[in-house]
N, C-alpha and C positions, 0 to 999 in steps of 0.2 A: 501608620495610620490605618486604621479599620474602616469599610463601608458598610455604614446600616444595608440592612434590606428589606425594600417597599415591599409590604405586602400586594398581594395582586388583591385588588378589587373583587368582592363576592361575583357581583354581575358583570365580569369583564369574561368575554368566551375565551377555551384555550389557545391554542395557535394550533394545536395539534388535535384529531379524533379521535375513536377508537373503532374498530369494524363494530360494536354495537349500537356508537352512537351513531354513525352514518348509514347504517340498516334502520335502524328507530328514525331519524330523520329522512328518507328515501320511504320508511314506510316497508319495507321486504325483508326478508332476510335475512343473516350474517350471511349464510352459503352466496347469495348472490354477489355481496359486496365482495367476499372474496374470486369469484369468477371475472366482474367488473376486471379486480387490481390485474389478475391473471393476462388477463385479457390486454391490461393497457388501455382502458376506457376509461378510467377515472382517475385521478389525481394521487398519488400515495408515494410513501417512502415506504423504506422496509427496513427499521433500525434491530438489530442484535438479534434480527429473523424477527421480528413483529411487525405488522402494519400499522403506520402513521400517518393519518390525512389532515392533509395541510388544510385548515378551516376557511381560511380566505379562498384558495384554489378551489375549493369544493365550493364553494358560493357562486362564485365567479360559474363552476361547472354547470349548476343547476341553473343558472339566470341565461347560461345559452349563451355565454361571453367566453368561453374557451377556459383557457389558466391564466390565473391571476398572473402577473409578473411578478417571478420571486423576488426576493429583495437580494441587495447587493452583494457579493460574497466578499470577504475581508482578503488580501493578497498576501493568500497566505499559501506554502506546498505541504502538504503533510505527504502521512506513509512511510513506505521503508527508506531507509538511507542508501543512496548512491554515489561515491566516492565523485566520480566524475560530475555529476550533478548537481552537489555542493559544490563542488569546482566553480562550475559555470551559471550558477546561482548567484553568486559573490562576482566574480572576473565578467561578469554581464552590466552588472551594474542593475539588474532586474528593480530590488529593494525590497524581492521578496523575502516573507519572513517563514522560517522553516522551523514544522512540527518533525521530528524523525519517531514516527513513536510505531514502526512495524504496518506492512501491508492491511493486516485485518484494522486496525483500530484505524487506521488513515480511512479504511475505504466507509468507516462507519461516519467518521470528521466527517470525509466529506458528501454524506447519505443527508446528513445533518445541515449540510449548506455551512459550515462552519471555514471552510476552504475552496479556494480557487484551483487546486489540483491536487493530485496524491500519485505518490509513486508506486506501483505496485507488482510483485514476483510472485504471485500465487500458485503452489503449483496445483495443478485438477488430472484427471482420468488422461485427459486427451490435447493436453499442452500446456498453457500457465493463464490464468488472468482473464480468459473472457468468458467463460461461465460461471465464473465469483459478481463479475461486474452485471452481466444479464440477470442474475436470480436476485439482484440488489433494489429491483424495480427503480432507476433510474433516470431522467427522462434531464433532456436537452443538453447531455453531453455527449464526449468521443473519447477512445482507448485510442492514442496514436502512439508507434515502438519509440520506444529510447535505443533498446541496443540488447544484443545478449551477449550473455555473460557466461566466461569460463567459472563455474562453482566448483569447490574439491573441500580437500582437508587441508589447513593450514597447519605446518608441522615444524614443534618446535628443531631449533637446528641438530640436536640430538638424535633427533627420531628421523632426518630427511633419508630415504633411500632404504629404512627399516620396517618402512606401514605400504603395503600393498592395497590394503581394503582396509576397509572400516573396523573389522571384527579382530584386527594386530592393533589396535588400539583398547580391548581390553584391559580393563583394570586402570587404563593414567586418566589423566585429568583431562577434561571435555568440556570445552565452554559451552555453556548457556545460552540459549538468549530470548527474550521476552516473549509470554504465549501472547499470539496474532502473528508473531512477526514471520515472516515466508521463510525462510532458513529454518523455523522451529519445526515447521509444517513439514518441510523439506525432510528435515532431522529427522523427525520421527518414521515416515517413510521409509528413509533408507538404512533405521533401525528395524524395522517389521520385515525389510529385504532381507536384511541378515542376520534375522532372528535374534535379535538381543532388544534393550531396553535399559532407559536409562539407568539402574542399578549394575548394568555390565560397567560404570565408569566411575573413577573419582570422584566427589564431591567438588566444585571450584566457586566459591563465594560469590556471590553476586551474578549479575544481567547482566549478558555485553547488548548493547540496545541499536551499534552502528556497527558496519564493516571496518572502522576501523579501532572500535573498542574492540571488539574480536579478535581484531590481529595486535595489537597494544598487551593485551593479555597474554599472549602467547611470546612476544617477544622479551615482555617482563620477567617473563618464569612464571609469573601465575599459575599457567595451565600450560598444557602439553601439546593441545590441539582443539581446535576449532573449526568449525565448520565458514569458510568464508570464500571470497571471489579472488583469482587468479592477481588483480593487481593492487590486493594490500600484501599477498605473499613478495610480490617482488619490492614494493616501499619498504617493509618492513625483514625484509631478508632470511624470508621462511621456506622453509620447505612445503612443498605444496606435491599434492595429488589431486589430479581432476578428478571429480567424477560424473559432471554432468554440464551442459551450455541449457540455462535459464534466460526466456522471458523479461527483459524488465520495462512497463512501460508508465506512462502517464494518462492517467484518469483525466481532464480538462472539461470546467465547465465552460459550455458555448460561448454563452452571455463574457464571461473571463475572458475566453480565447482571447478578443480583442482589447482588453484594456493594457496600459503602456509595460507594467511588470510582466504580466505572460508575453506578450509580444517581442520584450527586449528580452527575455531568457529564449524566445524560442527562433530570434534573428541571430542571437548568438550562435545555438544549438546547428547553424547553418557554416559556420564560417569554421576556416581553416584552421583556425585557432586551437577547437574543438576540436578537430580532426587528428591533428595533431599532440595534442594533450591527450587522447584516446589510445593512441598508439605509443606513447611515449611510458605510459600507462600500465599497458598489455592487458590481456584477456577480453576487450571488447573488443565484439563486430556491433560497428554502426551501420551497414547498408538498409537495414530497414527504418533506420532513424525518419520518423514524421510518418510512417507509414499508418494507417487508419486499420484500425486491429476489431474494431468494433463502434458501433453509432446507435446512439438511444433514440426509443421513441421521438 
């Protein structure tokens, strides 16, 4: 069955602005309006790198009334996928429902108000994740740690004890995996480290789009090697090469924090259960778990 779609009304405002139309209504500027956003003085999202002002909020701004109250976010986690996370997603009884569609596209979900959280492994200059989430112009959330993570090369059983580095991986098959998502980011990185690029590799059909599509491929024969975390090598009985301990944390909006699905994934996230499942697992350190990585306007 198909849903027609309403047309929007000619004279119904957008929900969203543009820096020109809120320079033309303010009466100054573009440069200004963008200083305003800069600043954190006025209302704005910041989708795919463009400024987005919320028309209600901005009304609300100009009347002297602060920010409007956004509307309800749907209880939903997007972002990248985390083995243990879906775990305790599900075994929490949270009822939340999960986007895995990659750090970048999660953190735009959730720029968008489309979600209650996003998981996210960004890596940046000078650590993972919170200067992706600062230049996102965000406001009334928090970055608290999940955990970090052993990252390496998943390798099939073949190749265990035969790939020192990245670059003895010449010529075999190299999974994939969706542009946004932090391992692509990762990937390419520590292709520019060792001077190569994806042409250095096989061709291998398809996205892996989870940590555990990743290692599924590689355990298949599909592909040779994959770039994934310490504890789908050991579920899936790979050979593995570290090469780096990753950031992964959670985005949470405020307003969310407290409703019954974030709250029972994150009373879960406290108990032994967890703790234990983590280490039974391998490759996570939780001590920083809940710890506040960053705080928006």
């Amino acid at each position: 069955m198909t849903t027609a779609i309403q047309q929007t009304p000619a004279d119904q405002a957008p929900p969203y602005l543009t820096t020109r139309e809120v320079a033309d209504l303010l009466r100054v500027k573009e440069r200004k309006v963008y200083d305003l956003a800069a600043a954190g003085e006025i209302p704005h999202r910041r989708i795919t790198g463009k400024l987005l002002f919320p028309a209600a909020e901005i009304s609300a701004w100009i009347e002297g009334s602060g920010t409007a109250p956004a509307p309800e976010r749907p209880a939903v986690l997007t972002g990248s996928h985390d083995p243990l996370l879906d775990w305790a997603v599900r075994e929490s009884g949270s009822e939340l429902a999960t986007l895995w569609n990659g750090s970048r596209d999660g953190l735009e979900v959730f720029a968008a108000g489309r979600a209650a959280l996003s998981g996210l492994h960004l890596p940046e200059d000078t650590g993972w994740n919170v200067q992706s989430v600062a230049a996102a112009g965000l406001r009334d959330c928090v970055l608290i740690g999940w955990a970090v993570r052993t990252r390496g090369l998943l390798l099939a059983p073949g190749l265990a004890g035969q790939a020192a580095q990245l670059s003895d991986l010449r010529g075999r098959r190299l999974v994939r995996r969706q542009p946004g998502a932090g391992a692509a980011a990762l990937m390419q990185r520590l292709l520019a480290e060792a001077g190569l690029d994806d042409a250095a590799f096989a061709p291998v059909p398809g996205l892996a789009r989870t940590e555990t599509d990743a290692a599924a491929m590689v355990s298949s024969g599909e592909a040779d090697a994959a770039l994934g975390i310490a504890a789908m090598a050991r579920q899936f009985h790979l050979g593995f090469l570290p090469l780096t301990e990753e950031r992964f944390d959670l985005l949470i909006d405020r307003r969310s924090h407290f409703t019954e699905p974030v709250q029972r994934l994150l009373a879960f996230a406290r108990s032994p259960a967890l703790a234990a499942r983590a280490g039974a697992m391998g490759g996570y350190d939780m001590t920083g778990l809940g710890t506040v990585r960053w705080l928006s306007p």
